[in-house]
C-alpha positions as CSV (number, residue, x, y, z in Angstrom):
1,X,-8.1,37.2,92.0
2,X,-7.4,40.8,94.0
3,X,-5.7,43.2,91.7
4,X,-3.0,45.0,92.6
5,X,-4.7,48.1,93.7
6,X,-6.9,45.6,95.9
7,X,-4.1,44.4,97.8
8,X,-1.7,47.7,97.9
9,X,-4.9,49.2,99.6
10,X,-5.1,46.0,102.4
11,X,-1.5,46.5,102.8
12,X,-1.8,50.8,103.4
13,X,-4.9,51.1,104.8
14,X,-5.4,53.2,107.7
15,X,-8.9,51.9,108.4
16,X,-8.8,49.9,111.3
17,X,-12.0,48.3,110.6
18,X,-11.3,47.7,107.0
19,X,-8.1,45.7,108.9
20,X,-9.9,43.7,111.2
21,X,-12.3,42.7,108.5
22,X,-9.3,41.4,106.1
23,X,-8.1,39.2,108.8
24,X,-11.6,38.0,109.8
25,X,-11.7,36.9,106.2
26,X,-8.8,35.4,106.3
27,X,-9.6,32.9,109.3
28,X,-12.8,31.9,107.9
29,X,-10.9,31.1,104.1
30,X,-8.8,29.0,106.7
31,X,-11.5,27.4,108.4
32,X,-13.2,26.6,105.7
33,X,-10.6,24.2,104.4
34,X,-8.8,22.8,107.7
35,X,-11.7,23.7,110.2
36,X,-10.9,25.1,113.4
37,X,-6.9,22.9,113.7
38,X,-3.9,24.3,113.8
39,X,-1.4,22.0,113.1
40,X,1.8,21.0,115.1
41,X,5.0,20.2,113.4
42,X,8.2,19.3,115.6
43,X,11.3,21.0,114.6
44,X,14.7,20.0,115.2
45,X,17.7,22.4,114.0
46,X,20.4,20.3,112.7
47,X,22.9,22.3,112.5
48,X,24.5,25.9,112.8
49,X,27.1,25.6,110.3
50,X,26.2,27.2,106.8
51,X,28.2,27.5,103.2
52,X,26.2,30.6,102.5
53,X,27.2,34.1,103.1
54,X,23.6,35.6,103.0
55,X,24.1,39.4,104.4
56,X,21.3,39.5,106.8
57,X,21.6,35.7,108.6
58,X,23.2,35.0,111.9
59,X,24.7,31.5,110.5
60,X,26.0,33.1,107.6
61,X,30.1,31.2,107.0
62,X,31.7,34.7,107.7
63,X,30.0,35.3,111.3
64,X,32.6,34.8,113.7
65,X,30.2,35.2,116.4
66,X,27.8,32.5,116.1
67,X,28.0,29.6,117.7
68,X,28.1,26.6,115.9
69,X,27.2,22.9,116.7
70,X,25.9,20.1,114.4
71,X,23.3,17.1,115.4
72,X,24.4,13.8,115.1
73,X,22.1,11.6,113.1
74,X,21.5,9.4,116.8
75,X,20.7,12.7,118.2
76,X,18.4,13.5,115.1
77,X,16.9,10.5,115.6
78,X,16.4,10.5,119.0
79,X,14.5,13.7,118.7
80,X,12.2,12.4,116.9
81,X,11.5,9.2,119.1
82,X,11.0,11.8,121.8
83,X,9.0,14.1,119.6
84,X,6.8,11.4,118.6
85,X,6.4,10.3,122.4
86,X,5.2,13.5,122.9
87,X,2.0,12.4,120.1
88,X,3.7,14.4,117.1
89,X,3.2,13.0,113.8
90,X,5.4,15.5,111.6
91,X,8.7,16.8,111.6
92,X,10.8,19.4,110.3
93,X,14.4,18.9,109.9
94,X,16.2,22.1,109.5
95,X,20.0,23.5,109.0
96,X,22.4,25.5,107.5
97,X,23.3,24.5,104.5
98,X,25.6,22.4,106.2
99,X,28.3,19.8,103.7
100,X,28.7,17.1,106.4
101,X,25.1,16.4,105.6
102,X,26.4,14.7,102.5
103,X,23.3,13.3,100.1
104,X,23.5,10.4,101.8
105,X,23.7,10.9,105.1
106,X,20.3,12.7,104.8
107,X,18.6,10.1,103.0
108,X,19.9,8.0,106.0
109,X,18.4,9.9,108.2
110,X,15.0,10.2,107.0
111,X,14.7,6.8,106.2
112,X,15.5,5.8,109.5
113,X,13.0,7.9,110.5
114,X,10.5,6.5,108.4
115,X,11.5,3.5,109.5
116,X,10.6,3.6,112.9
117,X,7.7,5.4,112.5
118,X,5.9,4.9,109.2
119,X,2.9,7.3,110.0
120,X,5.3,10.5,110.1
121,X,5.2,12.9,107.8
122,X,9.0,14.5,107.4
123,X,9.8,18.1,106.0
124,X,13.3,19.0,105.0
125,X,14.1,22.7,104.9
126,X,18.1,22.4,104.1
127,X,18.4,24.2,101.6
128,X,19.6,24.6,97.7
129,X,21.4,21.3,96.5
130,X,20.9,19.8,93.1
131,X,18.0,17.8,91.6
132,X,19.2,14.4,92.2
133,X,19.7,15.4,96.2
134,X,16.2,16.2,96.0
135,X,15.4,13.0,94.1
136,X,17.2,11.0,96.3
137,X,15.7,12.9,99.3
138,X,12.1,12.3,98.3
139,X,12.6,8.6,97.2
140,X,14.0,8.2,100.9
141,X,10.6,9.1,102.2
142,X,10.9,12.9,102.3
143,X,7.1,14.6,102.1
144,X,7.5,18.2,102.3
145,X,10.4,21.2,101.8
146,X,10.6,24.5,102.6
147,X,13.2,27.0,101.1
148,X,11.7,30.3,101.0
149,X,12.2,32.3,98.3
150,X,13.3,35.2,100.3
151,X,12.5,38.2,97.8
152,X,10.9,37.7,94.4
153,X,12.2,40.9,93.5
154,X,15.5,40.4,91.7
155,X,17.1,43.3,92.4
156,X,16.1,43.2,96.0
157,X,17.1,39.1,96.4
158,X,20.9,40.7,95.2
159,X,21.1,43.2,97.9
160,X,20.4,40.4,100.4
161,X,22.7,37.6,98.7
162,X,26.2,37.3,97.8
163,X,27.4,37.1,94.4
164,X,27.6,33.4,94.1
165,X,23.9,33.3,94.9
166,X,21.3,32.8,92.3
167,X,17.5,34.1,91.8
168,X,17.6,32.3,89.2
169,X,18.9,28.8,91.1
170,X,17.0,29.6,94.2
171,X,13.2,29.2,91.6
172,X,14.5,25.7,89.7
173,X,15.1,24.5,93.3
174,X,11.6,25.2,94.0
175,X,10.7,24.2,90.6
176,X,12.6,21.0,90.7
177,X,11.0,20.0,94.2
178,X,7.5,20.8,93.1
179,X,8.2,18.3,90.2
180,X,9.3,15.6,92.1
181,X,6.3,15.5,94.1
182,X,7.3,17.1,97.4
183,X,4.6,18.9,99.2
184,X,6.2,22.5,98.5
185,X,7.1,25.0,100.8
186,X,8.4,29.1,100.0
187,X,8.0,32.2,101.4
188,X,9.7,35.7,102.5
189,X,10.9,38.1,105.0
190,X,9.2,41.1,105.8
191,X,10.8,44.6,106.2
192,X,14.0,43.3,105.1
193,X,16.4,46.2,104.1
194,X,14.8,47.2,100.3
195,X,11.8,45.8,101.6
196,X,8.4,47.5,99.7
197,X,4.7,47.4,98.7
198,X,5.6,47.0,95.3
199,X,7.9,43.9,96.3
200,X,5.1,42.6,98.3
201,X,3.2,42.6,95.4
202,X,6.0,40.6,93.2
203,X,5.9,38.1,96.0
204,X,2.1,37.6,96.3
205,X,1.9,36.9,92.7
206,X,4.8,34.5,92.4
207,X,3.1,32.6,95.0
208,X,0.4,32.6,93.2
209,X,2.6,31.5,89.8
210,X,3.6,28.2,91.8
211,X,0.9,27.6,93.9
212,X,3.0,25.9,96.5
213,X,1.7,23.9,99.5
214,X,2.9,26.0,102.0
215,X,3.8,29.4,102.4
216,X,6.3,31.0,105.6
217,X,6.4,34.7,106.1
218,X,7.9,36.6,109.1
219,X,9.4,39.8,110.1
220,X,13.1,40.4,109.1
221,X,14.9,40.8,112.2
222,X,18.2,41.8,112.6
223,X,21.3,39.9,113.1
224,X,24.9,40.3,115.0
225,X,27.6,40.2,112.2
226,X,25.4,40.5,109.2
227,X,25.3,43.6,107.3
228,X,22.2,44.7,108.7
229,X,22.7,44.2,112.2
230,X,21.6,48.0,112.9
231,X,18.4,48.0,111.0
232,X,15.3,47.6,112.6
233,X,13.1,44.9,112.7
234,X,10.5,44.6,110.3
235,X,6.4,45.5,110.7
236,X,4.3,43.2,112.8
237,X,1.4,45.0,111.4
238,X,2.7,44.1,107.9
239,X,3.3,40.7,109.0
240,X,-0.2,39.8,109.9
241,X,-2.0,41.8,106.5
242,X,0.6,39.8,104.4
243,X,-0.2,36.6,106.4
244,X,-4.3,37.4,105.7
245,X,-4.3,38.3,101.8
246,X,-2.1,35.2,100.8
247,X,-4.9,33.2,103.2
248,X,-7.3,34.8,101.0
249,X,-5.4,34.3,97.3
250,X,-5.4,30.4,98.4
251,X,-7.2,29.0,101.6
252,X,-5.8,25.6,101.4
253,X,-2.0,27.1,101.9
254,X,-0.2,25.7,104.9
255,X,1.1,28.8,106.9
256,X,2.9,29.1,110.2
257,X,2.8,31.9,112.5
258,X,6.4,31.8,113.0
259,X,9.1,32.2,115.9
260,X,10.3,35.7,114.3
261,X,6.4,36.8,114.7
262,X,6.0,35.4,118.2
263,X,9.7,37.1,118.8
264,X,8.6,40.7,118.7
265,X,4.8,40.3,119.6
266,X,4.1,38.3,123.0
267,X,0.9,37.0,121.1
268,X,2.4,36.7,117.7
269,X,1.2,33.1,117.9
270,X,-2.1,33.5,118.6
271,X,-2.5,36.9,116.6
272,X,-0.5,35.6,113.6
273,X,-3.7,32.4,113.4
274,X,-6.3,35.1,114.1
275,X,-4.8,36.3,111.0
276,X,-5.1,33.4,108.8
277,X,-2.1,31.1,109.8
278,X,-2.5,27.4,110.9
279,X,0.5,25.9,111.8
280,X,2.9,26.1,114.6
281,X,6.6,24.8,114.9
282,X,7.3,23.8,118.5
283,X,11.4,23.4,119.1
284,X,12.2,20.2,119.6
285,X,15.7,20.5,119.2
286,X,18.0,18.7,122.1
287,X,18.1,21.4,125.1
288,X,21.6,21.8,124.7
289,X,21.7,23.0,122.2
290,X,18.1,25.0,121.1
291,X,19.9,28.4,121.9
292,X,22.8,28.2,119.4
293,X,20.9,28.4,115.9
294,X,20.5,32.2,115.7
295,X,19.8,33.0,112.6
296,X,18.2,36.5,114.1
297,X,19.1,38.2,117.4
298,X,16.8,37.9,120.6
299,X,15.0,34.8,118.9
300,X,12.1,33.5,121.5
301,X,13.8,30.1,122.8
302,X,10.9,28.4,125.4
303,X,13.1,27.0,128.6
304,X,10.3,24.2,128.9
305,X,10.5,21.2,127.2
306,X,8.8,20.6,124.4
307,X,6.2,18.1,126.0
308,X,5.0,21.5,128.5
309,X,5.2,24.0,125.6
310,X,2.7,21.6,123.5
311,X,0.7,21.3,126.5
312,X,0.8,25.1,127.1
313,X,0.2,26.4,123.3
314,X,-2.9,23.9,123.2
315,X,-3.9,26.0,126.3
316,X,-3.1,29.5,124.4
317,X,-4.6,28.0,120.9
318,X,-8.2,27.3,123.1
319,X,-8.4,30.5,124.4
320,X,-8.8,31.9,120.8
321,X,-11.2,29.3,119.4
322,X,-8.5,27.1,118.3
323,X,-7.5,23.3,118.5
324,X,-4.0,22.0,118.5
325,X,-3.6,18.6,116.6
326,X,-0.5,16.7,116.4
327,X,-1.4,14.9,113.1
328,X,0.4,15.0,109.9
329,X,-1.7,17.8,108.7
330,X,-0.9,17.1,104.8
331,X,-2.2,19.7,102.6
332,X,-5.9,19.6,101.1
């Protein structure tokens, strides 16, 4: 276990060597688990629409600029069908925290899914809903969930939150899907307005408090009609050393190098896996409408379809060391 002094020193360094050496680590804690993979997991964006009023999201209810739409479950479905076509054996479905998506009509959903394709592995990332919607949820078939913790600084989760948003509610979510079974999934933006080393710190070690499955960090970036749409986006640099110690405080984490990364950095893919990170998210998301769910301005949407992005990241991916596999990629 690093103490804090280990890590605030990773995080502050100067030392460009001592850098390159921390992320070196880091790939080799992930290859020593998962090998040289990176793992593929097709994500379609339900919806746009949101109850929430978080003060630094683009789909936040009081954002009368976003543009909403919301999926059908047919055209849920048939993204899948397509994404599964396409050799993809996992999926992410992921909204807004949208009410037309009663219990239900979830559960519906991912069953059908399972249905038609009972080697699939399915991650929900919708949200904070009660324990028996997550009950029903993983009963349907549901294997995974992500709902990042966003700051596990309290003070600093208030300034980014309304009022009728919880710290507390946001950790028995997280709590109550780690108990029924779902592979778990958290995580946190970085440089977020408030944003520190010392909160960096909280967030390492409540990671390490619920040893999750997966973990999802990426640089805040700002927002049109959010309170912090004149801030500046948050460290790359930061990024990719926070990526690299959590590698090192668990090698068997799941960790994407996200969109936001790849948003500011041209490489952020391939530098954010250099860096310790083995999954990658390719938008499967019905052309139409792939552009609407801006939950951050400027957010790198591929005009290819997906089957010619996979083709082309497994391309980027080999030029770095790195295989691309389309399997389930459970966590070890």
């Amino acid at each position: 276990m690093m103490t804090d002094g280990e890590i605030t020193e990773l995080l502050t360094t100067e030392d460009v060597s001592e850098v390159e050496e921390l992320h070196g680590r880091a790939r080799m804690a992930a290859e020593s688990v998962y090998g040289d993979r990176v793992f593929a997991r097709g994500l379609v964006e339900i919806s746009s629409y949101c109850r929430n009023n978080c003060y630094y999201c683009g789909l936040r209810r009081d954002n009368l600029k976003a543009e909403r739409y919301r999926l059908s479950p047919d055209a849920i479905l048939k993204a899948c069908d397509d994404g599964y076509e396409m050799g993809l054996r996992s999926f992410v479905l992921q909204g807004g925290e949208d009410m037309w998506f009663t219990d239900e009509r979830i559960a519906e959903i991912v069953r059908e899914v399972k249905e038609r394709h009972e080697d699939v592995a399915v991650t929900l990332s919708v949200g904070e809903r009660e324990e028996k919607s997550y009950r029903l949820w993983r009963e349907a078939g549901t294997d995974r969930y992500l709902l990042r913790h966003e700051a596990a600084d309290k003070c600093l989760y208030e300034t980014l939150h309304p009022k009728e948003m919880s710290y507390d509610n946001r950790l028995r979510c997280l709590r109550d899907l780690q108990r029924l079974g779902y592979q778990t999934g958290c995580g946190f933006m970085v440089g977020a307005p408030g944003c520190s080393v010392e909160g960096y710190l909280k967030d390492i070690r409540l990671i390490e408090e619920l040893r999750p499955a997966m973990v999802g960090i990426g640089p805040f970036i700002p927002a049109a009609g959010t309170l912090f749409d004149k801030y500046s986006h948050g460290s790359a640099e930061m990024t990719l050393r926070l990526l690299s110690v959590i590698r090192l405080i668990d090698p068997h984490l799941l960790m994407p190098a996200t969109t936001a990364l790849g948003t500011i950095l041209e490489d952020g893919m391939e530098r954010g896996v250099m860096a310790g990170a083995n999954v990658i998210m390719p938008n499967i998301t019905p052309m139409t409408e792939r552009g609407k769910y801006t939950i951050y301005d400027n957010k790198k949407v591929t005009g290819s379809d997906a089957a010619e992005s996979l083709e082309l990241t497994g391309k980027r991916l080999k030029t770095i060391g790195k295989r691309l596999t389309l399997a389930r990629g459970d966590w070890k």
